[in-house]
MARKE-957894 format. One line per field, with one value per atom (N, C-alpha, C): y, x, z; atom name. Coordinates in Angstrom, 3 decimals. Example, Ala and Ser with C-alpha at 12.3 -4.5 7.8 and 13.67 -1.06 7.14 Angstrom:
north = (-5.690|-4.500|-3.300|-2.250|-1.060|0.030) .
east = (13.190|12.300|13.200|12.850|13.670|12.900) .
up = (7.800|7.800|7.800|7.080|7.140|7.870) .
atomo = (N|CA|C|N|CA|C) .
This chain:
north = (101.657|101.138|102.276|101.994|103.373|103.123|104.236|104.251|103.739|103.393|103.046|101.533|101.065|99.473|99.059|100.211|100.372|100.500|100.816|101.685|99.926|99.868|98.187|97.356|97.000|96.111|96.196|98.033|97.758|97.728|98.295|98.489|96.446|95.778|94.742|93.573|94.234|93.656|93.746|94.707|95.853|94.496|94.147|93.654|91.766|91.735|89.969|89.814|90.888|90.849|91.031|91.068|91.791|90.229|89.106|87.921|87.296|87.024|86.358|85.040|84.330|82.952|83.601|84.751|84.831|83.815|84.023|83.398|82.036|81.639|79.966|79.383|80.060|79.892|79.687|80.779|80.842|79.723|79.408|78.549|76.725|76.425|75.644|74.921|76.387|76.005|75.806|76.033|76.326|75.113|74.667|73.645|72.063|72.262|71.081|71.218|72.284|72.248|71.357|70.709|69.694|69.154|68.133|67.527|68.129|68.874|69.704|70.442|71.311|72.549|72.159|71.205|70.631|70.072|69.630|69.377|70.665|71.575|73.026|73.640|73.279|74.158|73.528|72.290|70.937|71.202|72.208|72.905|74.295|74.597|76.241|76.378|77.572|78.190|79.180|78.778|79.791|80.652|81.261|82.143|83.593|82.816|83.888|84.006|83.003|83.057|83.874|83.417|84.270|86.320|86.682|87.838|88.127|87.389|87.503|87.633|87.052|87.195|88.599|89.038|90.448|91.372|91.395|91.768|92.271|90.922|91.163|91.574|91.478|91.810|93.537|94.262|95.582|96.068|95.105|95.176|95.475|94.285|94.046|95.545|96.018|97.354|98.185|98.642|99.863|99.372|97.851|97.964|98.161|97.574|98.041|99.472|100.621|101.702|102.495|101.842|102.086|101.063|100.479|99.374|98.989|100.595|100.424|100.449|100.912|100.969|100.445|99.903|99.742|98.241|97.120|96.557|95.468|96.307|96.032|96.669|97.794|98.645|98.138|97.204|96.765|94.993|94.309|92.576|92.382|92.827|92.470|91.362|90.977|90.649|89.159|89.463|88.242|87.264|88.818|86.962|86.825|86.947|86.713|85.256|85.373|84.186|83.262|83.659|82.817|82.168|82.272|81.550|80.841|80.077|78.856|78.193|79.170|79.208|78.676|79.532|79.391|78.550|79.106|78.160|77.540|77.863|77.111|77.327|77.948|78.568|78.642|77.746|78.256|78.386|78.235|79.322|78.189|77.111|75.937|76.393|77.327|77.310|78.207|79.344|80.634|80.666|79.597|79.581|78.830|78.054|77.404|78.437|79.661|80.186|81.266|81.534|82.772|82.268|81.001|80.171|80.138|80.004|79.587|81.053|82.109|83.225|83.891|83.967|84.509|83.344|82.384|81.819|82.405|82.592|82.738|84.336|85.255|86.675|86.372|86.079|85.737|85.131|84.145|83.522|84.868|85.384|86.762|87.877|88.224|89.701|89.932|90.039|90.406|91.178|92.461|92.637|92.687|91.688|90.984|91.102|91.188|91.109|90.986|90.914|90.576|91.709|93.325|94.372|94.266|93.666|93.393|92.188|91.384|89.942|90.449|91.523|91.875|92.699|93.314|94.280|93.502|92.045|91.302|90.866|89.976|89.803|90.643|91.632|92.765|93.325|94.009|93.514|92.793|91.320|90.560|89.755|90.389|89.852|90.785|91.881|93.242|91.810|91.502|90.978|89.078|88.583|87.707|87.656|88.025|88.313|88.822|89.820|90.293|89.027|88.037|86.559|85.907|85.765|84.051|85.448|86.754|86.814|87.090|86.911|86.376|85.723|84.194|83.023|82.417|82.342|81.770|82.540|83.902|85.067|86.132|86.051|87.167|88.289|89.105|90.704|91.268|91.774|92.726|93.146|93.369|94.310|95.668|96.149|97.172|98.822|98.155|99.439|99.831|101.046|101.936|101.584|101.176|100.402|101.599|101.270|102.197|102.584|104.078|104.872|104.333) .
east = (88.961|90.312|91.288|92.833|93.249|94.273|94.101|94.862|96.481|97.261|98.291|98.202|97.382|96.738|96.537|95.716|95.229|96.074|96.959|98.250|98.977|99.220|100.412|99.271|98.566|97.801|97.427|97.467|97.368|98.917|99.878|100.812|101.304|101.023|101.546|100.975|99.758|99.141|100.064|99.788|100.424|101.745|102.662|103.857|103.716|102.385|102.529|101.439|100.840|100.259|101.407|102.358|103.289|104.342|104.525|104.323|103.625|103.700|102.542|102.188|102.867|102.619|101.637|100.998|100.763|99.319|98.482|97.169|97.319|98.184|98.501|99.033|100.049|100.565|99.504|98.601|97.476|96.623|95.952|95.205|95.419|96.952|98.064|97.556|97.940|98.238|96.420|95.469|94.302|93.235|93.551|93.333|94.012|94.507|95.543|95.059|94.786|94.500|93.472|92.658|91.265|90.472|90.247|89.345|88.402|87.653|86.794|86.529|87.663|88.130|88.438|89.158|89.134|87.957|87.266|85.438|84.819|85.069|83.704|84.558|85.546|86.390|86.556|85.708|86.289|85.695|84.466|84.414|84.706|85.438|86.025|86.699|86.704|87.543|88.182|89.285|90.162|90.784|90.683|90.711|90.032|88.429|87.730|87.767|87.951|88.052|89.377|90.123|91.628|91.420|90.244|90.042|88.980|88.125|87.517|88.045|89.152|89.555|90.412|91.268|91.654|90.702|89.657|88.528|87.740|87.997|87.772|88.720|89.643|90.732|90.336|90.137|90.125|88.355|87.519|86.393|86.168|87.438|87.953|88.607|89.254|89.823|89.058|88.076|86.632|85.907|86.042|84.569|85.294|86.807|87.562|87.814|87.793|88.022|86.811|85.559|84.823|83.640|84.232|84.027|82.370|82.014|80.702|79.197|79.823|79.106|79.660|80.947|81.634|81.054|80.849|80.832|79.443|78.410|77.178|77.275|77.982|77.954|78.602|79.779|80.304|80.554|80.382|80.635|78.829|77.933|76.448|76.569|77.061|76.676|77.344|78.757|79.526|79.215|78.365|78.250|76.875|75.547|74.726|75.215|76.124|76.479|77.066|78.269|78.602|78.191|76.702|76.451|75.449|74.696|74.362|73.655|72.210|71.627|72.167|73.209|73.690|75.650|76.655|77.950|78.101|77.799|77.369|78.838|79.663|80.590|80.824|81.152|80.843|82.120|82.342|83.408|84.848|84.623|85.910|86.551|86.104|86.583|87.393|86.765|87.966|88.849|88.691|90.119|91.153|91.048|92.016|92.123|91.003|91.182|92.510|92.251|93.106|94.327|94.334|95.550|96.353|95.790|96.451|97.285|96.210|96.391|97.730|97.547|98.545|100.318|100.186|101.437|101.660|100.880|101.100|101.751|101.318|101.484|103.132|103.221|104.781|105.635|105.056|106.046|106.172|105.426|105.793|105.520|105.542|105.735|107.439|108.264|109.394|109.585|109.375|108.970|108.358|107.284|106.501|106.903|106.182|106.891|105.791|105.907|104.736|103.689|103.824|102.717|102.432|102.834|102.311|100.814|101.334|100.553|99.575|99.834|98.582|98.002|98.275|97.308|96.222|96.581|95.653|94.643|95.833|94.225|93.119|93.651|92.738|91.985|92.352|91.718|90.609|91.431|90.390|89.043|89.711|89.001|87.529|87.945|86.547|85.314|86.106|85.418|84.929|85.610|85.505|84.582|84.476|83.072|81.918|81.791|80.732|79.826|80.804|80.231|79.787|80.867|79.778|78.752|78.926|77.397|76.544|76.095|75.684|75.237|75.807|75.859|74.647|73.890|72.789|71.524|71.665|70.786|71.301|71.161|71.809|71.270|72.199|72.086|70.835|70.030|69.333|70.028|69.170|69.082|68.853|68.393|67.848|69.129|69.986|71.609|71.621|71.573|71.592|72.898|72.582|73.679|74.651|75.809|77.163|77.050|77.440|77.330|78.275) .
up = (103.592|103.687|103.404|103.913|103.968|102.515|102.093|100.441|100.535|101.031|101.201|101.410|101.938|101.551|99.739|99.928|98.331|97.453|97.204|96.488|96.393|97.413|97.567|96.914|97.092|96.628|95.031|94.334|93.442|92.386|93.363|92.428|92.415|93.750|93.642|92.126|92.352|91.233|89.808|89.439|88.165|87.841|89.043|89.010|88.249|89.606|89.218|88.229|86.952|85.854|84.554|85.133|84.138|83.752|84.928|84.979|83.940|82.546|81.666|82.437|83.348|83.596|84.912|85.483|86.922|87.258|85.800|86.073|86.237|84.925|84.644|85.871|86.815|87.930|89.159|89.390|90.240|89.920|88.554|88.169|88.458|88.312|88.565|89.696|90.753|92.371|93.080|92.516|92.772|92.377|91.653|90.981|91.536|91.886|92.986|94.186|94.840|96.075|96.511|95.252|95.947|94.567|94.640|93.697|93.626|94.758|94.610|93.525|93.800|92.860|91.193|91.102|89.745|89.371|89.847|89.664|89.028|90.022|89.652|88.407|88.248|87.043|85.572|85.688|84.863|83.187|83.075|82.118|81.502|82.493|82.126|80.676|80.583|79.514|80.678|80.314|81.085|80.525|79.219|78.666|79.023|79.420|79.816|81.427|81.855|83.525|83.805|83.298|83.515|83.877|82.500|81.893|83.097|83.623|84.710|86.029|86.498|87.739|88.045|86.219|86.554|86.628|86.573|86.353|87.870|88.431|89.973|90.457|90.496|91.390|91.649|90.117|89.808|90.829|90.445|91.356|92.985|93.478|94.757|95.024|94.687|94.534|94.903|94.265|94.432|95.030|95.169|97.063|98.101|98.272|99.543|99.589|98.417|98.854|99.237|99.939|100.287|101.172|102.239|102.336|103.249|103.047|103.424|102.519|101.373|99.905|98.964|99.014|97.832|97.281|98.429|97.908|97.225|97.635|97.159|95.821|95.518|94.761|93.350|93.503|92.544|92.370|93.757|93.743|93.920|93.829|93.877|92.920|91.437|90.500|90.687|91.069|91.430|92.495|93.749|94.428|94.126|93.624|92.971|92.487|91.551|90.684|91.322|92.703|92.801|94.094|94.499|95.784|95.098|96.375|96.404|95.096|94.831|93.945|92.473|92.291|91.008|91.087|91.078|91.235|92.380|93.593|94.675|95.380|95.309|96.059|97.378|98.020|99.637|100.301|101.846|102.129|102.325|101.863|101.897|100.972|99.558|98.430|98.699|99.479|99.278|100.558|101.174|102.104|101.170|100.154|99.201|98.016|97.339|96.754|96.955|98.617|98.835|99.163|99.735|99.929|98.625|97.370|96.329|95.721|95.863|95.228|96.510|97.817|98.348|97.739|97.133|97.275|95.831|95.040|93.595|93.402|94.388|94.783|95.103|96.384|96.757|95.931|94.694|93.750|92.304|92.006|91.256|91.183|92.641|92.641|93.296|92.148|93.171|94.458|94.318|95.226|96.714|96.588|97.875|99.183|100.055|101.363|102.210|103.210|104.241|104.695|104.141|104.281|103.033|101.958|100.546|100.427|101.112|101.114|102.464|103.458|104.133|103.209|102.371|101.714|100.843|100.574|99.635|100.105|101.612|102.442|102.780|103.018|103.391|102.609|101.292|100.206|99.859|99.329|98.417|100.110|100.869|102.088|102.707|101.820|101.898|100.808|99.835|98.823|99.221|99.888|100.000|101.269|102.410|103.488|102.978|101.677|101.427|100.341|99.408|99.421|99.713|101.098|101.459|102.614|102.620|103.860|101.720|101.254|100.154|99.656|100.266|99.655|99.688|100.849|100.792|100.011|100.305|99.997|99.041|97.596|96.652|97.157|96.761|96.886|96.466|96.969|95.550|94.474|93.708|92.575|92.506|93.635|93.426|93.487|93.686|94.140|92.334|92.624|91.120|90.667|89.037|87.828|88.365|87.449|87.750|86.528|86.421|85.187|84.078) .
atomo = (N|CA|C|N|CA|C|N|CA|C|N|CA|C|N|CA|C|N|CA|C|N|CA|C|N|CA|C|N|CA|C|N|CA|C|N|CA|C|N|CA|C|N|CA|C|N|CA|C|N|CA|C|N|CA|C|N|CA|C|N|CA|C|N|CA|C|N|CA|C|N|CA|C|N|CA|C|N|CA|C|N|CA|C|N|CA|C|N|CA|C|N|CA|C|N|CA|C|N|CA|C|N|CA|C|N|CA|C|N|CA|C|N|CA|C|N|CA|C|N|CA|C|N|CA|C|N|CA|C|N|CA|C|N|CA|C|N|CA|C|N|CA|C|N|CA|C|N|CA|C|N|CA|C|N|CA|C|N|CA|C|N|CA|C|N|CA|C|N|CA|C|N|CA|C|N|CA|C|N|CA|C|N|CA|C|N|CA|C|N|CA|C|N|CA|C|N|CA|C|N|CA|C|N|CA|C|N|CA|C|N|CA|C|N|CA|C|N|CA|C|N|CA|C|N|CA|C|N|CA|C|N|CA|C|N|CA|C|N|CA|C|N|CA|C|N|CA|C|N|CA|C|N|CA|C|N|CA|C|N|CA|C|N|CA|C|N|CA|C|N|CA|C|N|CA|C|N|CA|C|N|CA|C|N|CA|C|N|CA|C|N|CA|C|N|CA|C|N|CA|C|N|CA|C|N|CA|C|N|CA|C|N|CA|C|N|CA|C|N|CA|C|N|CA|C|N|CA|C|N|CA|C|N|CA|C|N|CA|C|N|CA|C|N|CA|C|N|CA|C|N|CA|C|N|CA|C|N|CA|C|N|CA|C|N|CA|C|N|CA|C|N|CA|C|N|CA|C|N|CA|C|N|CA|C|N|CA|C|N|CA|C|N|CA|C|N|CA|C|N|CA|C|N|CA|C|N|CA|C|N|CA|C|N|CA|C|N|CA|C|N|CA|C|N|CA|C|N|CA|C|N|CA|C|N|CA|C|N|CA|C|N|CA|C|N|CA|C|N|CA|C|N|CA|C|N|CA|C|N|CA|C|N|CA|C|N|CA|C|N|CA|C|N|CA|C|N|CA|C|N|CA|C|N|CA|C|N|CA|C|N|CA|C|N|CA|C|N|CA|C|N|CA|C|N|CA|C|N|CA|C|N|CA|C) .
């Protein structure tokens, strides 16, 4: 991916983290989108999920800046967990996931604008194809730990 994608995407971040309400906001709008979704979330701690999703975001980051190694290299673990086998994640979720997260982006990143909100898709979208092709079949194990 070309670093100027990268750059907007991370400075946009930087902006709508600086937002204390950005997760509670995302979590909000994400959570409404489907009974579904309030189902698979209905025992969370979102304390730690919150600390998890900045977590990915930063993940999402270093597999798109390499989008032919990056992302076995660093989301192996996530979609491991989050396909079938184990959270059962499939791909209805992250068209409402990204739905929720692009409106939550546009509601606080001042900033924002429409090569902002392509940089996410593009982005969290390196991360989100390398999932559901995942979902049925986890990653190996075998891609050498990260130092």
């Amino acid at each position: 991916m070309d670093e100027k994608t990268l750059q907007l995407l991370d400075a946009s971040l930087h902006r709508c983290i600086a937002n204390t309400a950005f997760f509670d906001l995302f979590y909000e709008r994400f959570l409404d989108s489907s009974p579904k979704v309030r189902e698979k979330f209905a025992e969370t701690d979102f304390v730690r999920q919150k600390r998890a999703l900045l977590a990915s975001f930063h993940l999402m980051l270093l597999a798109a800046e390499d989008e032919e190694k990056g992302p076995e290299r660093y989301l192996r673990d996530i979609a491991a967990q989050h396909g079938k086998a184990q959270l059962d994640i499939g791909a209805h979720y992250y068209d409402l996931w990204l739905d929720s997260l692009l409106e939550t982006v546009r509601q606080c990143d001042p900033e924002c604008s429409p090569q902002i909100v392509e940089a996410w898709e593009r982005v969290v979208g390196v991360g989100i194809r390398y999932l559901l092709l995942h979902y049925d079949h986890p990653p190996s194990a075998t891609y050498p730990a990260l130092p």
